[in-house]
N, C-alpha and C positions, 0 to 999 in steps of 0.2 A: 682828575685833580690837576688840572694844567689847560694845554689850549684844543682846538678844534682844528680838524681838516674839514676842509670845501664840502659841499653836499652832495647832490646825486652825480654817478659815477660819468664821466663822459666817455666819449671814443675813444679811443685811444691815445692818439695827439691829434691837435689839433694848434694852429699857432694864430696870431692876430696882433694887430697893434703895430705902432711904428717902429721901424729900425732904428739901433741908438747908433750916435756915431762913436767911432774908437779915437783915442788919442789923450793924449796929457796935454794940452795945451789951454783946456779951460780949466778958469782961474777956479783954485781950489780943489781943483780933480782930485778925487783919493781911488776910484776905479769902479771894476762893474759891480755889482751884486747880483745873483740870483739867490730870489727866496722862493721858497716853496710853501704850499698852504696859502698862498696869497689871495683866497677868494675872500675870509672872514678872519674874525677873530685877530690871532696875535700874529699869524703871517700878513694880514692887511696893514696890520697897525705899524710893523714892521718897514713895510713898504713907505708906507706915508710918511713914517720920521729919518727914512734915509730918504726920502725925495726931500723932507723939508731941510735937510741938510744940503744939499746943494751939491755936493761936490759928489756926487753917487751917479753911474747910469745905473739903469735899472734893467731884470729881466724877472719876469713873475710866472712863477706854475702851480694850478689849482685844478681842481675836480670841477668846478662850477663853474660853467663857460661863461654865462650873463655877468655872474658877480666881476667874475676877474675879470673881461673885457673893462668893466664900472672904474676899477681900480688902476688895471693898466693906461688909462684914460690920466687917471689924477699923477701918474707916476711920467707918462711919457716915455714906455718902455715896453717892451715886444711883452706880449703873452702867449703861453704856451697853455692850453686844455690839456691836461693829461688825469690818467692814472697809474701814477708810480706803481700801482703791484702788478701790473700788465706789465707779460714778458717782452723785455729790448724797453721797456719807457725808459726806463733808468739809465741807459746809455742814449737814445734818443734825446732825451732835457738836455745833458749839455750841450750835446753834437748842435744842437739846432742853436741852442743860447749863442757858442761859441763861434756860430754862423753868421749869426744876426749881430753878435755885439764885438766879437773878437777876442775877446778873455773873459774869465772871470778869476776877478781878485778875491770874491766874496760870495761865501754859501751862507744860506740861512734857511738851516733843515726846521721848517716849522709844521711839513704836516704830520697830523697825527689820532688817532680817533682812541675812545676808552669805551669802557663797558664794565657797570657794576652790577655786584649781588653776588651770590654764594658761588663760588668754585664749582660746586656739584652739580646746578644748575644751569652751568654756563655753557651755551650752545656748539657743539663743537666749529662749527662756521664763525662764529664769534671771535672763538680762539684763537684761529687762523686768521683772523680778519684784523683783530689786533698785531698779534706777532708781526705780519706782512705790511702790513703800512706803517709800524711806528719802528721795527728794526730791518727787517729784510728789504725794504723799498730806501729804507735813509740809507744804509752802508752797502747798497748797490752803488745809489749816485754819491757820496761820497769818493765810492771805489773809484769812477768815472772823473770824477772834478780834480782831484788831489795830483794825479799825474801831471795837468797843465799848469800846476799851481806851484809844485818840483820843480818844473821845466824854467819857471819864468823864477823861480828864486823867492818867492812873496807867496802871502794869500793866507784867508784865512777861514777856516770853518768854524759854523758858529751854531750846534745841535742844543733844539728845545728841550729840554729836558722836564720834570716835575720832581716837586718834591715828595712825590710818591715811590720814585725811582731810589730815593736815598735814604728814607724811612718806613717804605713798606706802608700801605693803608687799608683796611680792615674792608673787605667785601670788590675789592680791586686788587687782587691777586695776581692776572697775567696783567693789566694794564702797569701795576709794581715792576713786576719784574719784567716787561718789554723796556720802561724807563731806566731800570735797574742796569739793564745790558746798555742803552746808551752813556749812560756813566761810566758804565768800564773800557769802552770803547772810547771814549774823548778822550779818558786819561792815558790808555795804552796807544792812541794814534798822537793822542802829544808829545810823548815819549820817542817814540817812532821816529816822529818830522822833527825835533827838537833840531836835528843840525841845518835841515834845508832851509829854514826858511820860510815854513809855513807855519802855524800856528791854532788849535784849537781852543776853543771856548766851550764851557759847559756853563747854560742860563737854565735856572731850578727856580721856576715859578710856583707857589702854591696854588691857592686857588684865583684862577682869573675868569671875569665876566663875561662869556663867549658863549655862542651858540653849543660849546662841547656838551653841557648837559642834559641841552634839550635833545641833541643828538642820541646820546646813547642810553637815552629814556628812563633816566631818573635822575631828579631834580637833586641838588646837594639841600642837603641838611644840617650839615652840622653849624656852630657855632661860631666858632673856630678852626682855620682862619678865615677873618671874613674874605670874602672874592675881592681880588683887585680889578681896574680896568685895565685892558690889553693896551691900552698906551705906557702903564706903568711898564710892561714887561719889553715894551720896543722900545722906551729912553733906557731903560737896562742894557739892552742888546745895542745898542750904540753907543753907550757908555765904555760896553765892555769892548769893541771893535776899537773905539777912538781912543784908548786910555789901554789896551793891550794886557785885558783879564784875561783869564785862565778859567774862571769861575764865577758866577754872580748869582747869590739866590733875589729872591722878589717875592714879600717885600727881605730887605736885608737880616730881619732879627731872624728867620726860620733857620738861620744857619745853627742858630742856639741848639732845636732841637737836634742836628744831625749832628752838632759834635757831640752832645750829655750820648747818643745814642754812639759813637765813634769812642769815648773815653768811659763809659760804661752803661755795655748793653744791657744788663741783666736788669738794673734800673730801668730803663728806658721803656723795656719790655713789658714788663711789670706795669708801669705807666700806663702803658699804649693796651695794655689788656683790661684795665680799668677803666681808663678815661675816653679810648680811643675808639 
């Protein structure tokens, strides 16, 4: 219930694409960004709407070499092939990002993978497969990014989050609770960096139109809410960057349900066991 990471796993790292230049001096500059997931989905769309913004370098890391080379092309900005749940990637992304571009002023934790159907069923490889790429791979490089980010006074992280993670969704149990833990973790790393100078963003997409589903082999079904397209969720994500949110769901009204479920769960519950 949210976006997709890149597809078959690559090598470990791998990098490609031109080097960006470092400096403030072109007009508009606001600094670098790396996102991650940038092969499809909502980290591609990501990409696209800070390049059409102008004043972005760029640096992109994906699982799907071909796709991301495609992207890093439209972007003009280094690509790195990775898989964040390979041990040392997580330190590796930046080192190399930091290499190639000089800074980074801008994370965009976008990858991510889900898996539905019954708990009891669920593989235990699954488990781990989820856990490891939507928390233990983001708050590694996180851990890695946030120091140079300290250092330089600025910067800002900006984790995908779902609104599965804030309302919990019936047959998506650890993919809930993998998004569950990134929400406590932007709020408790907000809290944190409140005096330096850094800044976190938590963006809670519902459903968006991406390869996620077909990914993790079963199609959405429900009704409501309908899928959005991953353009919606990266004018969001640059909304919330250029405008200094805190929080953004997409589309906007889903915040409805997470407050009735925040000012009374018993209701909600009840709901969500009926309708949900």
């Amino acid at each position: 219930m949210s976006h997709a990471m890149s597809g078959p796993r690559s090598e470990p790292f791998t990098a490609s694409g031109p080097a960006a230049a470092v400096g403030a001096g072109a007009s508009g500059y606001r600094g670098t960004a790396l996102v991650t997931g940038a092969s499809s989905g909502i980290g591609a769309a990501v990409v696209r709407r800070l390049a059409a913004d102008g004043g972005w370098r760029l640096a992109l890391s994906g699982r799907d070499e071909t796709r991301l080379a495609r992207i890093a092309d439209q972007a003009s900005g280094p690509a790195f092939a990775a898989d964040l749940t390979r041990p040392g990637a997580g330190a590796r992304l930046p080192r190399c990002a930091l290499e190639r571009t000089g800074r980074v002023d801008l994370l965009v934790a976008g990858a991510g993978i889900g898996w539905a159907g019954g708990f009891g069923t669920m593989p235990a490889a699954a488990l781990d497969e989820v856990i490891d790429v939507d928390v233990r791979a983001t708050l590694r490089l996180v851990r890695e990014v946030v120091p140079h980010m300290v250092a330089a006074g600025r910067g800002r992280v900006v984790l995908i989050g779902s609104l599965a993670g804030v309302v919990a969704v019936r047959d998506e149990a650890v993919y809930s609770a993998a998004k569950a833990a990134l929400a406590a973790f932007a709020d408790a790393l907000r809290y944190e960096l409140a005096p330096t100078g850094v800044r976190v963003t938590h963006v809670v997409p519902g459903v968006v139109d991406t390869p996620f589903f077909d990914r993790r082999g079963t199609p959405y079904r429900r009704a409501r809410p309908p899928p959005v397209p991953p353009e919606r969720v990266a004018d969001a994500v640059w909304r919330a960057v250029t405008r200094d949110r805190d929080e953004v769901f997409v589309p906007g009204w889903l915040s409805l349900p997470a407050r009735v479920r925040g000012v009374a769960p018993g209701l909600y519950r009840r709901l969500a066991t009926r309708f949900g």
